[in-house]
C-alpha positions as CSV (number, residue, x, y, z in Angstrom):
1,X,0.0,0.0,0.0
2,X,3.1,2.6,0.8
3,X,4.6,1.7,-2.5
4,X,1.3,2.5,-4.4
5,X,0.8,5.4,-2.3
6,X,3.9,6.9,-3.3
7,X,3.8,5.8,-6.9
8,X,1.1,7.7,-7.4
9,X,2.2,10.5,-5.4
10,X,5.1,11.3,-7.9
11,X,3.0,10.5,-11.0
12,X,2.2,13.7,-14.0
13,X,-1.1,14.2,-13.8
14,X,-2.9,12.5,-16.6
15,X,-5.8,13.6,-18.6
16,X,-8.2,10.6,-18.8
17,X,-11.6,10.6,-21.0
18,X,-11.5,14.5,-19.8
19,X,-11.3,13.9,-16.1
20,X,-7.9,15.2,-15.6
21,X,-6.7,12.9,-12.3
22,X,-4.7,14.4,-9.6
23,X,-1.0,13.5,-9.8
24,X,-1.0,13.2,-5.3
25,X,-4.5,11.2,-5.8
26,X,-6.0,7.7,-7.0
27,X,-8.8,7.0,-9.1
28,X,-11.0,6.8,-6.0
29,X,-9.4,9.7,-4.2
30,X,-9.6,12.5,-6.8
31,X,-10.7,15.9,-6.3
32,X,-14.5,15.4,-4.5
33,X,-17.5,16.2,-6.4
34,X,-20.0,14.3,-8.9
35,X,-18.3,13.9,-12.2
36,X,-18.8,11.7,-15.5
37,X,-15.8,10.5,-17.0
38,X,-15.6,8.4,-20.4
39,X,-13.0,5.5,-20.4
40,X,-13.5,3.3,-23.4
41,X,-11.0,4.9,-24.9
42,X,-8.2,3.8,-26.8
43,X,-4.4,4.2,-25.2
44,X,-3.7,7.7,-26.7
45,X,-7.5,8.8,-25.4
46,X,-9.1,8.9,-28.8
47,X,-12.2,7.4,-29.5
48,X,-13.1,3.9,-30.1
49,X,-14.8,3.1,-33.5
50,X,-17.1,-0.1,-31.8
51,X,-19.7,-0.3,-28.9
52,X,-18.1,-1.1,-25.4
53,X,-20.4,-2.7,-23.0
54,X,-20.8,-5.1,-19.9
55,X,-18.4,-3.1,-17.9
56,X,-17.1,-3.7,-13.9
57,X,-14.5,-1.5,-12.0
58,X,-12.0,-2.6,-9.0
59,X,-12.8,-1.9,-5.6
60,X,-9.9,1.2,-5.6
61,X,-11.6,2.2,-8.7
62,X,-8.2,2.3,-10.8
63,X,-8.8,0.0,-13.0
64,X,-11.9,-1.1,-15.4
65,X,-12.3,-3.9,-17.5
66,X,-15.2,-4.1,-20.2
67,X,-16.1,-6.0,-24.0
68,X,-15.4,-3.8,-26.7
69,X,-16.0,-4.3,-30.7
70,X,-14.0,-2.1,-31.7
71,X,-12.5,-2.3,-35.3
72,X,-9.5,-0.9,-35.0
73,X,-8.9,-3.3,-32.2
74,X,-9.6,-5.8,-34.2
75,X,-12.6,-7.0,-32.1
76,X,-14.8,-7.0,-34.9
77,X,-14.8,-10.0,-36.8
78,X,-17.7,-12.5,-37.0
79,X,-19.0,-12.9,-33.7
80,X,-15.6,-12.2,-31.5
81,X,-15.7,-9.8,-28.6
82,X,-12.7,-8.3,-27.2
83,X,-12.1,-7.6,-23.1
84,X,-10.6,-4.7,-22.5
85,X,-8.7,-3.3,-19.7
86,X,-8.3,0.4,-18.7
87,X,-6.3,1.9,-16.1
88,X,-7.9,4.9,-15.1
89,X,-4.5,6.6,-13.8
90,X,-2.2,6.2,-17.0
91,X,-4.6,5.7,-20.0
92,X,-3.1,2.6,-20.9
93,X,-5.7,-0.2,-22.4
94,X,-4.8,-3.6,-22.4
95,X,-6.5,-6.8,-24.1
96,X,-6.8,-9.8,-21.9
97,X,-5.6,-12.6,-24.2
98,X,-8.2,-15.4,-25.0
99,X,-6.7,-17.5,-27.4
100,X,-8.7,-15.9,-30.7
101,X,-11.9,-16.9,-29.3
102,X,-14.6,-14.6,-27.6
103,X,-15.2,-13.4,-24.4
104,X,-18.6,-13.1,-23.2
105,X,-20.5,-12.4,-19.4
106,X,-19.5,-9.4,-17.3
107,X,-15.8,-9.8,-15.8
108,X,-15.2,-9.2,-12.1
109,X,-12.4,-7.5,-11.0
110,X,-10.1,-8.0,-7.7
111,X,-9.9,-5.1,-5.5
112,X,-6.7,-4.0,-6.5
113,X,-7.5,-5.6,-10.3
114,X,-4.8,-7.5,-10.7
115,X,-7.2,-10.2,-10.8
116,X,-9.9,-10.1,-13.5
117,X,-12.6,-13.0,-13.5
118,X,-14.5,-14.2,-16.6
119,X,-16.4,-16.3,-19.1
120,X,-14.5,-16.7,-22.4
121,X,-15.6,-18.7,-25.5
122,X,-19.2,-18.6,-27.0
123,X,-19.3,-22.4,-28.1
124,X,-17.5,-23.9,-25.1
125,X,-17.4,-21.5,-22.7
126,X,-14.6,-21.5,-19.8
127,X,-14.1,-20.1,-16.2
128,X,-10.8,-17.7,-16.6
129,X,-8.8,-15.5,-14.5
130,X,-6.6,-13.4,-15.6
131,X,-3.5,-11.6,-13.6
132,X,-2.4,-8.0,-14.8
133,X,1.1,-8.1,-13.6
134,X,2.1,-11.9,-14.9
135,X,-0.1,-11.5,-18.2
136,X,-1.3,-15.3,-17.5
137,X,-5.0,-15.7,-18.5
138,X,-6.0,-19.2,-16.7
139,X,-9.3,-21.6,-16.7
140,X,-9.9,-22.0,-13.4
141,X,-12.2,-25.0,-14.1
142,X,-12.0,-28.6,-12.3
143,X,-9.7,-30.9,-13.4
144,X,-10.8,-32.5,-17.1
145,X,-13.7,-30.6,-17.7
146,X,-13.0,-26.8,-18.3
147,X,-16.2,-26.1,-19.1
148,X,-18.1,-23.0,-17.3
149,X,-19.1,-19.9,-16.4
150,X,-17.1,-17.6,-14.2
151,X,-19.0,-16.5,-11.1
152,X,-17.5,-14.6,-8.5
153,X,-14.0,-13.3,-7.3
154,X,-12.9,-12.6,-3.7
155,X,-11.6,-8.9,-3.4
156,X,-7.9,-10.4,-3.0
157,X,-8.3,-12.4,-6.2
158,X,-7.1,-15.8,-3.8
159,X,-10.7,-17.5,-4.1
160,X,-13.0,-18.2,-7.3
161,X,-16.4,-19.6,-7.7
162,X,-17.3,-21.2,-10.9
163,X,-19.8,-23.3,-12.7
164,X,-18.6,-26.7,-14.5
165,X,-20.9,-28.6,-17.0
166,X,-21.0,-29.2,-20.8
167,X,-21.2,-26.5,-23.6
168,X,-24.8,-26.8,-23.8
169,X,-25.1,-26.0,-20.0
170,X,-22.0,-24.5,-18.8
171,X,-24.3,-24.0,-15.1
172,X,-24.7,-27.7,-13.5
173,X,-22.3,-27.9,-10.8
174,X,-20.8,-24.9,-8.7
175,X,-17.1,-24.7,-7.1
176,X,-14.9,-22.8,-5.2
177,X,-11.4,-22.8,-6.2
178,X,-8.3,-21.9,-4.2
179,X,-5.7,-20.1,-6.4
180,X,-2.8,-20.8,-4.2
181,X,-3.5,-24.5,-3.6
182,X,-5.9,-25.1,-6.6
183,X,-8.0,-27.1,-3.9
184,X,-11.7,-27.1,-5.9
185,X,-14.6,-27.5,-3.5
186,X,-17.5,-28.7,-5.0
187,X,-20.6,-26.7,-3.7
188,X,-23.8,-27.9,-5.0
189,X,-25.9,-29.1,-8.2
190,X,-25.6,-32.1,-10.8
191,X,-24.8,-33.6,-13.8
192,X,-28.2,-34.0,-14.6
193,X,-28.3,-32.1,-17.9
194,X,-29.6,-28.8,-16.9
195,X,-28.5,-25.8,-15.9
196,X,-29.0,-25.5,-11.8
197,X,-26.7,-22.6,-10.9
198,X,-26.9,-18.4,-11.5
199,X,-25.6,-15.9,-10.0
200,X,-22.7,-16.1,-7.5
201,X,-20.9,-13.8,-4.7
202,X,-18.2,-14.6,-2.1
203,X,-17.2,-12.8,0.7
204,X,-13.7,-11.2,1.3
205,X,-12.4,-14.3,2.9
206,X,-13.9,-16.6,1.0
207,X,-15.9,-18.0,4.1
208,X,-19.5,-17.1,3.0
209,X,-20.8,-17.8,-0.4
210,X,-24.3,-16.9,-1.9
211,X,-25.4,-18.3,-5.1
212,X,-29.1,-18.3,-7.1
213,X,-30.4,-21.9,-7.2
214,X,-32.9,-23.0,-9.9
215,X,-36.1,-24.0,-8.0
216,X,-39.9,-24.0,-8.9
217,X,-39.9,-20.3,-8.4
218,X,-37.5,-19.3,-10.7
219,X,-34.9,-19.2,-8.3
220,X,-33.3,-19.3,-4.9
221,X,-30.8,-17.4,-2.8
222,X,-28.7,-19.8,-0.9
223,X,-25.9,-18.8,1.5
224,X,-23.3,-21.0,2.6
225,X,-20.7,-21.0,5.4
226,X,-18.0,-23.1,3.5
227,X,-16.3,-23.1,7.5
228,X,-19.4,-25.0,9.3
229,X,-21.2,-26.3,5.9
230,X,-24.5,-24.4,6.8
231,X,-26.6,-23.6,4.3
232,X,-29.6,-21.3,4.4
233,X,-32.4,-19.7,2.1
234,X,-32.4,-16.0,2.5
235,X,-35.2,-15.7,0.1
236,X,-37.6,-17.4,2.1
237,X,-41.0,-16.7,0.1
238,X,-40.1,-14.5,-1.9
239,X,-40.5,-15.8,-5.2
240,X,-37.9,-15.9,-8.3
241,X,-34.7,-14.8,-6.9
242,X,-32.0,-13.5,-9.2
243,X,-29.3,-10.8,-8.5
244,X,-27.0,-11.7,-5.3
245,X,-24.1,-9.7,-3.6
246,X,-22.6,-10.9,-0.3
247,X,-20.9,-8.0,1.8
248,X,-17.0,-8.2,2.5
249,X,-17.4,-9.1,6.3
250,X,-19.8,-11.7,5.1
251,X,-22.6,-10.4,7.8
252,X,-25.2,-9.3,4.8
253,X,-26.6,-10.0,1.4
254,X,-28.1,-8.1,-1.2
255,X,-30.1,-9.9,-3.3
256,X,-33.2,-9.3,-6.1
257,X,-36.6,-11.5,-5.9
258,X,-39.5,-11.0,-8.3
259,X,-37.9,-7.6,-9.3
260,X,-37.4,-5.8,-5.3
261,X,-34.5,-5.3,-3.7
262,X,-33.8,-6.9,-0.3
263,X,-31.2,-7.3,2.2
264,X,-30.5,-10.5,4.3
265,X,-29.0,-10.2,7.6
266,X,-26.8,-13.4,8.1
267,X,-27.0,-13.9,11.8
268,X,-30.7,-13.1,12.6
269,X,-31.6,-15.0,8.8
270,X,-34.1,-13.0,8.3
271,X,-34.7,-10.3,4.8
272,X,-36.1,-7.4,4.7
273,X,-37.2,-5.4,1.5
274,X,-35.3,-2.1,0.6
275,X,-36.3,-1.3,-2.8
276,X,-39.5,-1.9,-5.0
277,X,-37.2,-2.2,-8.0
278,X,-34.5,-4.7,-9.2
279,X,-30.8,-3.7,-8.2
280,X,-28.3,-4.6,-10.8
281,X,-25.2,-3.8,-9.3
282,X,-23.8,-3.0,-5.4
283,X,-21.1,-2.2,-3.6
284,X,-18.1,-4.8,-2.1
285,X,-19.6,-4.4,0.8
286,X,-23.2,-4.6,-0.2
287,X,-24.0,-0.9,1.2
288,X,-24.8,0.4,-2.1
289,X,-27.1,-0.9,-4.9
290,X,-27.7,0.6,-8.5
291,X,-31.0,0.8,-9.2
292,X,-32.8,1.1,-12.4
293,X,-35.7,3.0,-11.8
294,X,-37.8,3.9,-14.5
295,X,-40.4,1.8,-16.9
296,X,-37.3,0.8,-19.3
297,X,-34.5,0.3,-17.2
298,X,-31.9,2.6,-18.1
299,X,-32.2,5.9,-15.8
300,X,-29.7,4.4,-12.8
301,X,-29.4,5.5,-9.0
302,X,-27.4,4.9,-6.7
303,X,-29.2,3.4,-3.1
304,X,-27.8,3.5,0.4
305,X,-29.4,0.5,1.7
306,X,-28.9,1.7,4.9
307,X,-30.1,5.4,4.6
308,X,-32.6,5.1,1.8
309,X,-31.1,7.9,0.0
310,X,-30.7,7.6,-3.7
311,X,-28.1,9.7,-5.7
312,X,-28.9,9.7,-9.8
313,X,-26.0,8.3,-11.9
314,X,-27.3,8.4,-15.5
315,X,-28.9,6.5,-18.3
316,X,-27.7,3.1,-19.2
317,X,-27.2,-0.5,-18.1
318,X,-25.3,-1.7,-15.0
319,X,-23.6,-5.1,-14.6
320,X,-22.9,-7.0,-11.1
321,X,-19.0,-5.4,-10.1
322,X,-19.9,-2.3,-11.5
323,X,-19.3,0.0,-7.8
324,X,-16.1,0.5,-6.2
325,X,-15.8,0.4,-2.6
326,X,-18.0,2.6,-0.4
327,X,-20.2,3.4,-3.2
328,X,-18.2,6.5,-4.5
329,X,-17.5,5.7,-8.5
330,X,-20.4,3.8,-10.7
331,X,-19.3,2.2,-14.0
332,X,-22.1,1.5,-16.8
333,X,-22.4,1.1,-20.2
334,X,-24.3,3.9,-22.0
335,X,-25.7,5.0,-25.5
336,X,-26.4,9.0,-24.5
337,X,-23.6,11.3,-26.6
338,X,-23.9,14.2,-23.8
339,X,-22.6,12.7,-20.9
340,X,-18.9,14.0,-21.5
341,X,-17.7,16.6,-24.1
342,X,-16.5,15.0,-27.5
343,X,-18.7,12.2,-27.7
344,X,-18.8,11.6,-31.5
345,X,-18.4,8.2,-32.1
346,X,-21.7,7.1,-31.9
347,X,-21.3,4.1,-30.2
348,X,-22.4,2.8,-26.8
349,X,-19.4,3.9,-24.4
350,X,-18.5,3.2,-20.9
351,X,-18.4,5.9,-18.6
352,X,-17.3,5.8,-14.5
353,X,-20.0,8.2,-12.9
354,X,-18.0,9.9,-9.6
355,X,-20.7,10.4,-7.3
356,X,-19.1,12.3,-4.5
């Protein structure tokens, strides 16, 4: 932390997507005050000429990794999708390697994001996580069958949870992996053909995992202590259950049944509703949820869960991993052209709303 502290301390001040950052601050630390910054740029901070979408931001907010199909990225061709990654403090845009194929589902970054969880491959899709400073892009899947969706990453990138099934459904079986032991815990489902697992979220130590559980409803919200093996429903009546964040210190979740917002308190088990609409998006530490609000889905606020107030970010679409710690910087996807100066391209862009 010194050593980052003081990098970024002696670094020139950069001008990025015309939020100029300070040269003694962070991405999260800049100069306070709502701002709307553009960063699906290229390296130089022109303009891409393809839609960027599907975006999530570290915890620190430094970094911010979305699909782009941009031509002159060569992410164009036939169906392929490239995954970007921007650092917010030097410009610099880097794509995570794939093998030629496609990536596809939102990525979820580490705190720090080193670490950046994902799906790639439309036809066979596999688990992958790839590290920034080694430039190793790995499948994470169990042992002979690499087949799955990425899930969740802890905020130290240590501890993944995956799905492992077929190529027709990548969603049967759910893991945890340990990166530093590649010990994979299997969690729940079957090899019965279907698709049994959704959404995913671990805490910051790994200890409490959450996860969406086909069931008659639509869905369940499950949460597991991987330390004692109990398992409980937070959702508990609900009806279809979808979106699911767990909170760092593992004592909450954050979850989405037949489109409100609620908020499960661990040790009492018991939920209580803190939104009439769906949130698509919260904080690490499940304090803050993005809401879409209107009839169409795109005009997004910001919730305190535990306040009620709601702060407006802007039109667009939100994807899970899209808030940095505390709630202070929003990433989304949008198609407006006057959210920043210069906005030509006509594209969908991804923009980093700073809301205080």
């Amino acid at each position: 932390m010194k050593g980052t502290r003081a990098l970024l301390g002696t670094a020139v001040a950069l001008a990025v997507g015309g939020a100029t950052l300070s040269a003694t601050a962070s991405a999260d630390t800049q100069a306070r005050g709502p701002s709307t910054e553009r960063v699906s740029l290229a390296g130089d901070g022109s303009q891409l000429d393809g839609p960027s979408r599907e975006a999530a931001i570290s915890g620190d907010g430094r970094h911010v990794a979305f699909a782009t199909k941009a031509q002159e990225l060569r992410c164009h061709q036939n169906t392929y999708t490239c995954l970007a990654l921007k650092d917010r403090v030097t410009g610099k845009l880097t794509l995570i390697p794939n093998g030629g194929d496609s990536s596809w589902g939102t990525p979820l970054l580490s705190h720090d994001g080193r670490y950046v969880g994902h799906t790639a491959g439309t036809k066979s899709p596999s688990p992958m996580l790839y590290d920034r400073e080694t430039g190793e892009n790995v499948n994470v899947g169990a042992p002979g069958n690499g087949t799955g969706l990425l899930r969740a990453v802890t905020s130290d990138g240590g501890q993944v949870a995956y799905t492992s099934g077929d190529r027709f459904h990548p969603a049967q079986r759910l893991f945890v992996r340990n990166m530093a032991t590649g010990a994979n815990e299997p969690i729940d489902g079957a090899d019965d053909g279907g698709d049994l697992i959704g959404a995913a979220s671990l805490s910051a130590d790994g200890r409490l995992l959450a996860y969406q559980k086909r069931s008659d409803d639509g869905g369940d919200i499950v949460v597991r202590d991987r330390a004692t093996g109990e398992t409980a429903q937070a959702d508990g009546g609900l009806g279809a259950a979808g979106f699911v964040q767990v909170s760092e210190n593992g004592r909450t979740v954050l979850f989405v049944a037949e489109d409100s917002t609620y908020v499960y308190d661990v040790g009492r088990a018991t939920a209580r509703k803190v939104a009439e609409k769906p949130a698509g998006s919260a904080s690490p530490d499940a304090r803050y949820a993005v809401l879409a609000e209107d009839d169409d889905g795109t005009a997004l606020t910001l919730l305190d869960v535990r306040t009620g107030r709601r702060t407006p970010v802007g039109p667009g679409g939100v994807e899970p991993g899209a808030v940095t710690a505390h709630g202070r910087q929003v990433v989304f996807a949008s198609d407006a052209t006057d959210l920043v100066p210069g906005d030509t391209n006509a594209r969908t862009d991804v923009f980093v709303r700073r809301i205080r």
